[in-house]
C-alpha positions in Angstrom: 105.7 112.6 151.9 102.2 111.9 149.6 103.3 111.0 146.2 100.7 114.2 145.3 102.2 116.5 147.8 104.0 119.9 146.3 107.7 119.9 147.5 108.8 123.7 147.8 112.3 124.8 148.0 112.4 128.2 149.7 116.0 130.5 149.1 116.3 133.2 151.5 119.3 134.5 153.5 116.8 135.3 156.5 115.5 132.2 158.8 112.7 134.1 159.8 111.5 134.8 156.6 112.0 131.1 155.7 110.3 129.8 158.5 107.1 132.0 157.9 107.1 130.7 154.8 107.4 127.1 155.3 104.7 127.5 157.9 102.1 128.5 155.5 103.4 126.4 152.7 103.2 123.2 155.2 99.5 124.4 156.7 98.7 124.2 153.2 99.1 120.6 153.1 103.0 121.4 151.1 106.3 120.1 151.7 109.0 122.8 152.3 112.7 122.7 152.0 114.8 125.7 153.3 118.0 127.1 152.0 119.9 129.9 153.0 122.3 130.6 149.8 122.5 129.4 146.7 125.0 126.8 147.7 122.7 125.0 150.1 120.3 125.3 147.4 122.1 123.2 145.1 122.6 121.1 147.6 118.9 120.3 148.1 117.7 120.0 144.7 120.4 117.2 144.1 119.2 115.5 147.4 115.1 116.1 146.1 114.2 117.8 143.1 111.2 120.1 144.3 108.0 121.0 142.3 108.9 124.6 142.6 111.3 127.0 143.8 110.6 130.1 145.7 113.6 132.6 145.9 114.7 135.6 147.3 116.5 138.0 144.6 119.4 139.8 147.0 121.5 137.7 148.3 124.7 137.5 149.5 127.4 135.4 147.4 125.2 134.6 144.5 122.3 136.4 143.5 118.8 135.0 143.4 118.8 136.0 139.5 122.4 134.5 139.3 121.1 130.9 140.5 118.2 131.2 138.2 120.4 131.8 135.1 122.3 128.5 136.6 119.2 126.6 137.0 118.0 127.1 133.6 121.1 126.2 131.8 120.7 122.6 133.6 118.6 120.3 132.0 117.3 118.4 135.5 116.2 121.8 137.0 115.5 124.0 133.4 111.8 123.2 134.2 111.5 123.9 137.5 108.9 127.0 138.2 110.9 129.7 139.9 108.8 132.5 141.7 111.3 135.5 142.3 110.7 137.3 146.3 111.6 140.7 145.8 111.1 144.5 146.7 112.6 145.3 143.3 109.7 146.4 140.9 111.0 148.3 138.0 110.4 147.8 134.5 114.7 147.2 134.0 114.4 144.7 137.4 111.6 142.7 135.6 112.7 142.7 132.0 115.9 140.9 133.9 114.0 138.5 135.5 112.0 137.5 132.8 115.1 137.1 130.9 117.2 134.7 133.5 113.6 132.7 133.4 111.9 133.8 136.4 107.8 132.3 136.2 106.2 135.0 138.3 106.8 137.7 141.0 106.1 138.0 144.5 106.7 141.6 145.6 107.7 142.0 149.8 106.4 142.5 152.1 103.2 140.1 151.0 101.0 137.6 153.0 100.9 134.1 153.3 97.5 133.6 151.6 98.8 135.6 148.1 101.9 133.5 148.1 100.0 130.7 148.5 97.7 131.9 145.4 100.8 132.5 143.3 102.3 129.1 144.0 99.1 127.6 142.6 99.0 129.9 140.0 102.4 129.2 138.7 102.2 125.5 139.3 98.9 125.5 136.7 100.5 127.3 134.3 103.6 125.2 134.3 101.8 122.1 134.4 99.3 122.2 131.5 98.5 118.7 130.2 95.6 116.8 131.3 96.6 113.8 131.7 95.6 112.6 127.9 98.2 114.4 125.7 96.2 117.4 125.4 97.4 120.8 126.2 94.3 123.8 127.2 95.2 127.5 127.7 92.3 129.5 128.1 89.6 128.7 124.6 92.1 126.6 123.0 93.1 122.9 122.7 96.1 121.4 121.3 96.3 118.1 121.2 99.3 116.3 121.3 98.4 112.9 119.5 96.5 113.8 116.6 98.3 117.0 115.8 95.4 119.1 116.1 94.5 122.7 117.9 90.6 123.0 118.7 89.3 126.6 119.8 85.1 126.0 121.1 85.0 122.6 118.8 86.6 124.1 115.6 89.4 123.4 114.6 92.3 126.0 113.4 94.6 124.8 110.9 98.4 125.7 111.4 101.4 125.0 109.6 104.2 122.3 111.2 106.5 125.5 112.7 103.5 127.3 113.7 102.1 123.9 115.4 105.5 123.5 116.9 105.6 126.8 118.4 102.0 126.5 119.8 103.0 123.4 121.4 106.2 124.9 122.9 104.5 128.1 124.5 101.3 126.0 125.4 103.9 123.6 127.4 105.2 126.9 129.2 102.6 129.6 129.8 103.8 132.9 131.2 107.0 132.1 130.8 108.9 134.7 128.7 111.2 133.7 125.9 114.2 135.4 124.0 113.8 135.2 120.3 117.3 132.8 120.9 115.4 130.9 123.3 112.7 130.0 120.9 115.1 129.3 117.8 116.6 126.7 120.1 113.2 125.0 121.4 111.1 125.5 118.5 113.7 124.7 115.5 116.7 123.1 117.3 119.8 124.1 119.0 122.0 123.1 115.9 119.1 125.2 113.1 121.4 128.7 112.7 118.3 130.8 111.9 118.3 134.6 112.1 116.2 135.5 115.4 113.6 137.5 112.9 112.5 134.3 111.5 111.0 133.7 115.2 109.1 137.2 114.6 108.0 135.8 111.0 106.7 132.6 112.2 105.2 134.7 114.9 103.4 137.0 112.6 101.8 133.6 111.2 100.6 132.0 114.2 99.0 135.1 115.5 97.2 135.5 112.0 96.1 131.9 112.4 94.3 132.3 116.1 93.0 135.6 115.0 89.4 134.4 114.0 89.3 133.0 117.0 90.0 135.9 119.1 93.0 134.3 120.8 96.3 136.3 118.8 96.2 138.0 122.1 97.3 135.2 124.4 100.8 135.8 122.2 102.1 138.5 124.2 105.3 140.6 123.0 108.0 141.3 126.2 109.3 144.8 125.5 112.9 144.6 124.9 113.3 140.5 125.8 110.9 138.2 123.1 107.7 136.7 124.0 105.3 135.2 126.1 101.9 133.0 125.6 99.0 134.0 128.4 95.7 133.6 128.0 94.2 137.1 128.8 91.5 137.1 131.7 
């Protein structure tokens, strides 16, 4: 394997399913792994940790939002972009997969070519920084070393939580956050905060980026928290 090639681990009870995939992920120029249950899954990642993960919500034994909820409580695969395969597309069904940590969606039946456009998708978004320390999501800059966040050249001051936080959801675009979740990344697992200071310092950094037209890319989840996505 290239030291730059994508290593995909696909989790689906079906081989054919699995095989499709891997055939488009490895015309791509990809690696693929197969698993057929969350077992063999675990399995795998301990053999190769892979660059993303690409599994199938119903299964037997352990669910595909089951092994998510697993993944993210480990801290060698809490980072790992998980795209959920699923027929289930109700409000409730997403909400739940936000909430276990699921990156993005891919509804069945799809075809090769969107899955394909996802996995890029997702692996952008999860891997922001350039290289020099400096973190872009759609107009703005943060960068990492001199503490500073840039919007067309200008920069927009922020206080040291609000910075923090900006750094944190610019790390992890699209990814949905509990109001829990961000107490423990932004302030500390040990800082016992009530979860409406999260909404406060919220409130602040939205006020900040609103000159600059980009308050929008702090996106409220309905009933889970929050996510940061620069809007198209």
């Amino acid at each position: 394997m290239s030291s730059n090639q994508t290593h995909v681990l696909v989790i689906d009870d079906e081989p054919a399913i699995r095989d499709m995939i891997g055939y488009a992920l490895e015309r791509s120029g990809m690696q693929c792994t197969q698993a057929g249950n969350a077992q063999e899954a675990l399995v795998a990642i301990n053999g190769e940790r892979p660059d993303l993960i690409l599994m199938d919500w119903m299964m037997p034994g352990v669910s595909g939002l089951d092994l998510t909820r697993r993944l993210r409580r480990d801290p060698f695969t809490e980072d790992i972009p998980i795209i959920m395969l699923t027929a289930k597309v109700t409000e409730d069904d997403k909400v739940a997969g936000l909430e276990a940590g699921t990156d993005d969606y891919v509804i069945k039946p799809f075809s090769p070519r969107e899955l394909l456009a996802r996995i890029r998708a997702v692996l952008r978004r999860t891997n922001p920084t350039d290289g020099e320390g400096r973190l872009t999501t759609g107009q703005l800059t943060l960068d990492t070393v001199s503490r500073r966040v840039l919007h067309d050249g200008q920069e927009i001051h922020l206080g040291p939580t609000e910075f923090r936080m900006l750094e944190f959801f610019m790390s992890h675009p699209g990814r949905a956050y509990s109001r829990s979740q961000l107490l423990d990344h932004v302030w500390g697992a040990d800082a016992y905060l009530e979860e409406r200071t999260v909404d406060v310092h919220i409130r602040r950094l939205r006020k900040a980026l609103e000159p600059s037209g980009t308050d929008s890319y702090v996106q409220t989840v309905r009933g889970h928290g929050y996510r940061f996505l620069a809007e198209d």
